[in-house]
C-alpha positions in Angstrom: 8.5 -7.1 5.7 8.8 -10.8 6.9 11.6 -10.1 8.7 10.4 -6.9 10.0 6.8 -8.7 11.1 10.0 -11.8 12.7 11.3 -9.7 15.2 8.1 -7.9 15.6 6.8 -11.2 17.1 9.8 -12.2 18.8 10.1 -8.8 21.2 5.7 -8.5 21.4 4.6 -12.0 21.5 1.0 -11.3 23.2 0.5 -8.3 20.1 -2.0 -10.2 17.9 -0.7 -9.0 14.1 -3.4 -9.7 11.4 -2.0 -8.8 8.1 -4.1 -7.3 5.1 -3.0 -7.0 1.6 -4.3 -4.3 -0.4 -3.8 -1.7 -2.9 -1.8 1.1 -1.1 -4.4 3.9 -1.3 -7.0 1.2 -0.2 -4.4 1.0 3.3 -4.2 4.4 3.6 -8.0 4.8 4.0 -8.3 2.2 6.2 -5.8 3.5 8.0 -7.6 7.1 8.8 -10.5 5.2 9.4 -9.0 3.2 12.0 -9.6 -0.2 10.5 -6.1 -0.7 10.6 -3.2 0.7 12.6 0.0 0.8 10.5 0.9 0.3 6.6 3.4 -0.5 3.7 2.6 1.2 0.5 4.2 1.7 -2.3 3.5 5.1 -4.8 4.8 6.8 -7.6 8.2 9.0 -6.5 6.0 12.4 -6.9 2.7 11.2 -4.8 3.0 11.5 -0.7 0.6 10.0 1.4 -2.3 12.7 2.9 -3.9 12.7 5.9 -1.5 10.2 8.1 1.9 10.3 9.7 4.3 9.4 7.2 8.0 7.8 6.7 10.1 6.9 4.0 11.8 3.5 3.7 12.9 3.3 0.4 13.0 4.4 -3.2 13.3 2.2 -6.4 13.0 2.3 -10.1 10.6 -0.1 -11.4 12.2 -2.2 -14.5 10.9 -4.4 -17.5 9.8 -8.3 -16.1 10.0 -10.4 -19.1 9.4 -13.8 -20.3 13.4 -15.6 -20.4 13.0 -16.1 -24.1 11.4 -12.7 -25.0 13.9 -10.6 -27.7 13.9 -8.0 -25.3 15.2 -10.4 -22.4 18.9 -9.9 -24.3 18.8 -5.9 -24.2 20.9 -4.1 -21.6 18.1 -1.4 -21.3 15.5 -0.3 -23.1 13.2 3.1 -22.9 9.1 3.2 -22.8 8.9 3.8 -26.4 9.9 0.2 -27.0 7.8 -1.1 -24.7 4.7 0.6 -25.9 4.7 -1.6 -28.5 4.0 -4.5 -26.2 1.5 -6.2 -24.3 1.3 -5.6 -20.6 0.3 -7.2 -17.3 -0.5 -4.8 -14.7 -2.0 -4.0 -11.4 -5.7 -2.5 -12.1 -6.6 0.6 -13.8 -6.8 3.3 -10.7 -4.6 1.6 -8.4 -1.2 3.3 -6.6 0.5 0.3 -8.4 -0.9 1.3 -11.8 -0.6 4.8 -11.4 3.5 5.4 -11.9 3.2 3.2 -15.2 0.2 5.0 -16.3 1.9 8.3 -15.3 4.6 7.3 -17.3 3.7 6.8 -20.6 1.1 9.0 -20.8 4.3 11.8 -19.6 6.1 10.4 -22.8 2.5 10.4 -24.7 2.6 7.0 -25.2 -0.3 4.9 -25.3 0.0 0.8 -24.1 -1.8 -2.4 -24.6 -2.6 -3.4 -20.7 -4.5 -6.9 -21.3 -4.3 -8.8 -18.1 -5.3 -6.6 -14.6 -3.7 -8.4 -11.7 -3.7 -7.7 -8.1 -0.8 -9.7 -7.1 3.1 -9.2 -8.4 3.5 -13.1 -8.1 0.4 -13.9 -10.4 1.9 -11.4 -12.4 5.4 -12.9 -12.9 3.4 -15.7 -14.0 1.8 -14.6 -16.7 5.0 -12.8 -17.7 6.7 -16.4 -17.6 3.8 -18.0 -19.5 4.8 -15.3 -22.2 1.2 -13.1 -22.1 2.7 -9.9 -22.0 5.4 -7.9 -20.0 5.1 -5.8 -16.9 7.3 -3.0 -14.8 7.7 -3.6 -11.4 9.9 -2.4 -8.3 13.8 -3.5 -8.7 14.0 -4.2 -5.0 10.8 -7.3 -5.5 12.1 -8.6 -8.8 14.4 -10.8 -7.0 11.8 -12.5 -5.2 10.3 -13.9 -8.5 11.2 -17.2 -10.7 10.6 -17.7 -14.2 11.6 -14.1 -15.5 14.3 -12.2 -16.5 14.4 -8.3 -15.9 15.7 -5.2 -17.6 16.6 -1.6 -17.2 14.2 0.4 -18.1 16.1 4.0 -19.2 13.4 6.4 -18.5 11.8 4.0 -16.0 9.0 6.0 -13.4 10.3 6.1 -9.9 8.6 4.7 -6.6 8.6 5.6 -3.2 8.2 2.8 -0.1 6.4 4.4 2.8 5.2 3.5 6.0 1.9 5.2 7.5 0.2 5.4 10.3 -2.5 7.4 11.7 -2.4 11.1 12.6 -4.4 11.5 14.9 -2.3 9.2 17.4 -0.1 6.4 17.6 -1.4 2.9 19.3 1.0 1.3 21.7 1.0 -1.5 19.0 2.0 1.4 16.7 4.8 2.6 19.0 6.0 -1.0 19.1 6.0 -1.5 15.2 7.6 2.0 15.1 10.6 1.0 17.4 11.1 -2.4 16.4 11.9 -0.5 13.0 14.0 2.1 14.8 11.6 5.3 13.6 11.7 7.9 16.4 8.7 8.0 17.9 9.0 11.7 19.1 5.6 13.6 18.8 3.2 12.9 15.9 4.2 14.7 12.9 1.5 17.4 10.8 0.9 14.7 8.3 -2.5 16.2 7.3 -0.8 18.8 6.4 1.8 17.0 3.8 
């Protein structure tokens, strides 16, 4: 996204960006009400944005963050099972970000210890580091964070990267974003209808 938002800038120097972070179905509201004009959000692989114009950037498996030291930092893989049987740092109950790991378990009928709700992936590395529990994030962020190790996570929920904007029609800020990204910006889409 920074380098997305760098070249934005650089070809649309007089378009005013304010950025907003927020849980993904919180964005997507904000987005049909007009709030704001164009989103990244992140969902489990079976869950499709409704009611805005959709595209898909990306999709990831999330894997095991854990502390460097932890006895499960020297596995190749492991499966849900075993990490049931751990403590967890996660994004907060109801959130998109919560969802695929709730999904998850409860799929494999599974039932985890969630102790620490964080909103941010780089609070949560931290208390992962600090050794307070363990957490599953996106494969494609894990890179961006110090002070943890990662593993493969066998029967690990999948996750979608979308970008949204609204249905009912497309800003010129929009069409901008849109082609700095090199979407086609043909006609909307039906997206209400997704």
């Amino acid at each position: 996204m920074p380098a997305t938002l760098r070249a934005f800038r650089e070809r649309y120097p007089h378009v005013r960006v304010r950025l907003r972070v927020g849980g993904s179905d919180e964005l997507v509201e904000h987005i049909k009400q007009g709030i704001i004009d164009i989103a990244f959000v992140g969902l489990p692989g079976e869950v499709r944005p409704k009611g805005v114009d959709v595209h898909e950037l990306a999709r990831d498996r999330l894997v095991a963050v854990i502390a460097p030291g932890h006895p499960l930092a020297r596995e190749p893989a492991v499966d849900l099972h075993r990490l049931a049987a751990e403590v967890f740092v996660d994004f907060p109950a109801g959130s998109a970000g919560r969802a695929q790991t709730d999904q998850a378990f409860s799929a494999a009928n599974l039932v985890r210890d969630v102790a620490f709700e964080v909103t941010a992936a780089d609070l949560t590395a931290e208390l992962v580091a600090a050794g307070l529990g363990v957490a599953m994030l996106p494969s494609a962020y894990v890179p961006r964070l110090s002070g943890v190790s990662t593993v493969e996570v066998a029967d690990a929920p999948a996750r979608v990267e979308y970008l949204v904007w609204n249905s009912l029609g497309r800003t010129p800020a929009v069409e901008a974003f849109l082609a700095v990204l090199k979407i086609p910006t043909g006609p909307p889409t039906d997206a209400a209808a997704n």
